[in-house]
LUMVOLO-213309 format. One record per residue (C-alpha): residue in one letter; z, x, y. Coordinates in pm, whole numbers, padded with zeros to 5 digits, always signed. Example, Ala and Ser with C-alpha at 12.3 -4.5 7.8 and 13.67 -1.06 7.14 Angstrom:
// residues 2
A+00780+01230-00450/S+00714+01367-00106/
***
This chain:
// residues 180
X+04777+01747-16073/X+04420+01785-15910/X+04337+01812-15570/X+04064+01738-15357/X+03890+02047-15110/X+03572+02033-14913/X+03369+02341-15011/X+03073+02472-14814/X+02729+02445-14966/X+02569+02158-15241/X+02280+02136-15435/X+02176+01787-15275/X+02132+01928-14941/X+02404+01786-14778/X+02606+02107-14646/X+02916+02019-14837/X+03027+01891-15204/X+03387+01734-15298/X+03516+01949-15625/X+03801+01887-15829/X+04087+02173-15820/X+04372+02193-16016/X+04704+02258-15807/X+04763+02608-15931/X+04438+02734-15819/X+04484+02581-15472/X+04847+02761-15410/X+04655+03105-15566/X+04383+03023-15235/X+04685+02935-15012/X+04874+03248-15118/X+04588+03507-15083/X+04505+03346-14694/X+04870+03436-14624/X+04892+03795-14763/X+04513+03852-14585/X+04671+03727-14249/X+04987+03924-14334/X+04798+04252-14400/X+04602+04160-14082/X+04873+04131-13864/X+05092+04477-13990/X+04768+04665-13943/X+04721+04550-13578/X+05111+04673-13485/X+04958+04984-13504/X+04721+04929-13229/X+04940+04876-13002/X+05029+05033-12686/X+05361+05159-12713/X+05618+05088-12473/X+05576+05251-12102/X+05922+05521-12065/X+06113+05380-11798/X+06170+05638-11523/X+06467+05862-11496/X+06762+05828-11212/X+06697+06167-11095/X+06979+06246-10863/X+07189+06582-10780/X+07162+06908-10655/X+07018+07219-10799/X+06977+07544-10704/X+06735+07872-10789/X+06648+08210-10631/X+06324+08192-10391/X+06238+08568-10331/X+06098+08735-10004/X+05769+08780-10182/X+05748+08399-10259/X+05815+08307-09894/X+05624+08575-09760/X+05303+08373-09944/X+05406+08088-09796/X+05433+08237-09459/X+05800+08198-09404/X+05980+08479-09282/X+06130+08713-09595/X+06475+08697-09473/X+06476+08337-09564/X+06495+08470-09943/X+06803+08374-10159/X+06953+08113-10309/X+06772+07765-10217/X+06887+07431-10312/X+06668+07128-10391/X+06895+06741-10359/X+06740+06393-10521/X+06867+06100-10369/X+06769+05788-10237/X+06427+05825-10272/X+06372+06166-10134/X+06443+06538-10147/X+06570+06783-09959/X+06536+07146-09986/X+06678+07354-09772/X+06801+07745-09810/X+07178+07778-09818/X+07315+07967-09519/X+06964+08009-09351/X+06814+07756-09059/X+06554+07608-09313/X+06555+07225-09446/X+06268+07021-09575/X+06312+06635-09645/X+06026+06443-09792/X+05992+06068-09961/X+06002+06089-10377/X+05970+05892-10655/X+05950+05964-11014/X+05784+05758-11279/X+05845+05891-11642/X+05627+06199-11629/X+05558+06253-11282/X+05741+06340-10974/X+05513+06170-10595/X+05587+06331-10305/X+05461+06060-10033/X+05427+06252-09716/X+05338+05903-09534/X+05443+05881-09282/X+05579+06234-09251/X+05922+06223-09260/X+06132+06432-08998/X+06146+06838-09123/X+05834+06777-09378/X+05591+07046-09467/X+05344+07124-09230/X+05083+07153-09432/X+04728+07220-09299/X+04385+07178-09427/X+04098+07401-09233/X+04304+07417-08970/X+04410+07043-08976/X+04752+06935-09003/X+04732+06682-09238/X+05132+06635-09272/X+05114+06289-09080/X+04807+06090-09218/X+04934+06090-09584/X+04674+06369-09702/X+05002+06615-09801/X+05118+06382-10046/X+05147+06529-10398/X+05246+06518-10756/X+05472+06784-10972/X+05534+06691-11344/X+05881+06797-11440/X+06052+06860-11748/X+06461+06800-11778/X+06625+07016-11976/X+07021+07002-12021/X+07120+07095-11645/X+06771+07204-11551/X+06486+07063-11413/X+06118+07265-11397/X+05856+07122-11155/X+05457+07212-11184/X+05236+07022-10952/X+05002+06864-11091/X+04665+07038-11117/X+04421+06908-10824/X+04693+06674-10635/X+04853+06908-10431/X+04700+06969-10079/X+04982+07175-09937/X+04962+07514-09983/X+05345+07612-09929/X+05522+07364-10088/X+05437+07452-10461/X+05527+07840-10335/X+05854+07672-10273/X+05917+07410-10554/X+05737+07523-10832/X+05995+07676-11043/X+06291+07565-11284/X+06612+07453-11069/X+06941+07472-11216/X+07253+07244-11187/X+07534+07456-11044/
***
């Protein structure tokens, strides 16, 4: 059986000559377009983003030793030392230190590598946090970011280099807090 196919190019001028193909060579042309488009498309998979890590529920309470010396940075009074407590829920955190008159709750979210603080508006008992001589709790400026890392029935925050105006709050937070 012979087909008929348009190829580019003739001798006469025209741009395009008819030629006589036998079936076998057009399924051989047919065949190598697919595995070319085949090969095309398994290489670009690899291009591809790969899927965005939804982020974790982050919820409970943990606990870890703050020391005198820590708190004494962060110009809180040393007897405030101890055991401190740090509880995600509903969208915000509160750390407080157990048996002492000290709470903090701030607005939180996590995506899948970062934990925000947004410190706008300033929730009641934030972190007054002050910038040459500023406070700059209110306006949104003591917002920050900590990267965590979960770990069986701990969780380790770090804030994130450069996004952390407030000077007492990674004094306070940045450490690994256990599950009790």
């Amino acid at each position: 059986m012979k087909a008929a196919i348009l190829f580019p190019g003739s001798a006469s001028g025209t741009g395009a000559t008819w030629s006589s193909v036998t079936l076998p060579h057009v399924k051989k042309l047919l065949a190598s377009i697919l595995l070319v488009s085949l090969v095309g498309i398994a290489c670009d998979r690899g291009t591809e983003a790969p899927p965005s890590e939804p982020a974790p529920d982050i919820e409970g309470t943990f606990e870890a030793e703050i020391s005198g010396k820590d708190l004494k940075g962060a110009g809180l009074p040393r007897t405030l030392g101890g055991t401190w407590t740090i509880t995600f829920a509903d969208g915000k955190y509160v750390l407080e230190a157990v048996d002492k008159p000290f709470r903090v709750t701030e607005q939180v979210a996590f995506t899948a590598e970062v934990m925000n603080i947004d410190a706008t508006p300033a929730p009641v008992g934030a972190f007054n946090c002050y910038e040459n001589g500023k406070r700059v709790t209110g306006d949104g400026e003591a917002s920050g970011s900590y990267s965590y890392e979960l770990a069986d029935d701990e969780i380790t925050l770090t804030p994130v280099e450069g996004d952390e105006p407030c000077r007492i709050r990674p004094l306070l937070l940045e450490r690994t807090w256990t599950l009790p």
